[in-house]
C-alpha positions, 0 to 999 in steps of 0.5 A: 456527524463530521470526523472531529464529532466522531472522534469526540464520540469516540473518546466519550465512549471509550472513557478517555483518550483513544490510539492514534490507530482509532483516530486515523481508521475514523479519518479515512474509513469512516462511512459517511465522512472518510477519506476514501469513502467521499472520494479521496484517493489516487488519481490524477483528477484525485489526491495523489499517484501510485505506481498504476496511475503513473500510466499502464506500464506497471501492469504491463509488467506486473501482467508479465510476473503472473505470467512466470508466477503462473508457469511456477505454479505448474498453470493451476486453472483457476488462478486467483490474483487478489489484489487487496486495497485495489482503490478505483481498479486502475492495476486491474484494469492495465493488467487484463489489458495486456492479455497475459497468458494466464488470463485464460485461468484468471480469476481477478478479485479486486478488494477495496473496502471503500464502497465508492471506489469498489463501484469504479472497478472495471467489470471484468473483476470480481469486486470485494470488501475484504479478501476471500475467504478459503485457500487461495491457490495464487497472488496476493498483491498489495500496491500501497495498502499497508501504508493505509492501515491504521497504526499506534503510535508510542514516544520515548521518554526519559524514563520509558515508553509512552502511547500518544493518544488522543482526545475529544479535542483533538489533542495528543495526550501521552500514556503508559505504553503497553510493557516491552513493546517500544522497547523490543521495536526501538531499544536504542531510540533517544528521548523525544524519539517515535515510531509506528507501532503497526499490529494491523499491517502485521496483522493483515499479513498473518491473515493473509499468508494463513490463507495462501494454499499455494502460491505468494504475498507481494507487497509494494510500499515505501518502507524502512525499520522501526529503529530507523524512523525512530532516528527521524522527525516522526512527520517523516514517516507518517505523512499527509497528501492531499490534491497532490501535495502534502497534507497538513499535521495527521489531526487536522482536516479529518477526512479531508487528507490521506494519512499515510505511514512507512511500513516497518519492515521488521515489524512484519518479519515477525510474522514472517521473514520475507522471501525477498526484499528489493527496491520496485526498480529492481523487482520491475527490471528482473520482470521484463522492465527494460524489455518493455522500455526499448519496445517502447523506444524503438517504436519512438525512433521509427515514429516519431516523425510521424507523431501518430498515437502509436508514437505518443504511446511509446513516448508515454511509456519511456516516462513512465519508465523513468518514473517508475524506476526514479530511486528518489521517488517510486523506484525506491519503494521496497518489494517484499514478497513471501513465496511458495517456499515460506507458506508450504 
């Protein structure tokens, strides 16, 4: 049974029309025909790049912000990092490459709910379907998660608020919005407006905060607000990828391309309102980015004419910093991070 068949059979059980959230969950979860459970995902031989493809400086410097995390927390032993979406363990991997300090205290687990991907994680972490259960004394990180979870998806109308839906054919059928709902997220949007209605990345970060003994939540994703992307072409902010370009509308070619939506950052401040929020460019700076990048540069000048690996390793390393940091690009993603004063 292909995606289109699942959904269909969905629709049939449901008696009717299903969410956007149930068509995008069968599209890139589904065991058999997912997205990511038949391989798509991040990678240069995959779909698309997240910041720990782009090469291993953004662990590097994530290895250094565990490290003064670390030292905050007074060197607990053990120091659990979760790294929850971890997709094939390439953060993972640059991480525990690096050596950090705290690697003597570290336990790393590794959460991917793809079974394909959870077989490609490096062996030094503990490899998992779903966070850990009981307090967890440290780091949450979430790279690129919460744009991945599913989301309903409500339209303006002239004379109020409508849930888009979806049929056994694969066509958007408009329903009564559950009452107040588009109207707490988006009061002033125009008719013919729409935004994300994202209970399960609100979700996801209740269950996540509700689990951190002592310690903080560190998510990067590109972000706005509600009111925002209700100001824009919906297929803005909800988007496609596949083999490194952008995909086709988010009901074509089920479990053949990611689908992808901003995270509105209002609609997790319900939840909780963030302890920080800063672009990656500037959360990367204040973690010893540049420090980095002129190690880097000096290794450059005193080898390039040599053109040994060391050489090329620092000249990789100058681009992957200006990628990183690019405001147009992954250096525009937000930070948001809920730390140990917000979860006492």
């Amino acid at each position: 049974m292909n995606v289109e068949r699942a959904v269909a059979s969905r629709v049939a059980a449901a008696g009717g029309p299903i969410g956007y959230d149930e068509v995008v969950e069968l599209a890139l979860y589904d065991a058999d025909h997912g997205f990511y459970e038949t391989g798509g995902g991040a990678g240069r031989k995959s779909d698309f790049l997240t910041s720990p493809e782009v090469g291993p400086l953004f662990g590097a410097t994530l290895a250094r912000a565990l490290d003064s995390w670390w030292t905050e927390m007074s060197e607990p032993d053990p120091f659990t990092v979760v790294e929850a979406g971890a997709g094939r363990g390439a953060l993972a991997g640059a991480i525990l490459a690096t050596g950090p300090a705290c690697r003597k205290a570290l336990r790393y687990v590794a959460v991917e709910r793809s079974a394909l991907l959870r077989s490609r994680h490096p062996p030094e972490v503990e490899s998992a379907p779903e966070l850990p259960t009981g307090s967890i004394n440290g780091v949450v990180l979430a790279n690129e998660l919460l744009d991945n979870l599913p989301f309903r998806l409500l339209e303006r109308a002239h004379d109020g608020w409508r849930e888009v839906r979806v049929d056994e054919r694969l066509t958007e059928v408009l329903v009564p919005a559950p009452p107040g709902v588009g109207e707490c997220l988006a009061p002033d949007a125009q008719a013919g407006a729409r935004i994300p209605w994202q209970e399960r990345a609100a979700g996801w970060l209740a269950t996540t905060l509700s689990r951190i003994g002592q310690g903080r939540v560190v998510v990067f994703d590109y972000a706005d607000t509600t009111p925002s992307m209700a100001g824009r072409q919906w297929t803005d902010w909800a988007r496609t990828y596949r083999g490194h370009g952008r995909g086709g509308h988010p009901l074509t070619d089920l479990g053949h391309q990611d689908v992808t939506c901003e995270v509105a950052i209002d609609q997790l401040a319900t939840v909780r309102v963030p302890t920080a929020d800063r672009s990656q460019a500037e959360f990367l700076r204040a973690h010893g980015l540049d420090e980095l990048l002129e190690e880097a540069r000096r290794a450059w000048r005193e080898r390039a004419h040599i053109g040994d690996l060391q050489a090329l390793v620092a000249r990789s390393r100058i681009g992957e910093a200006a990628a990183l940091t690019d405001p147009a690009g992954l250096g525009g993603f937000r930070v948001l991070e809920w730390g140990r004063q917000d979860l006492g």
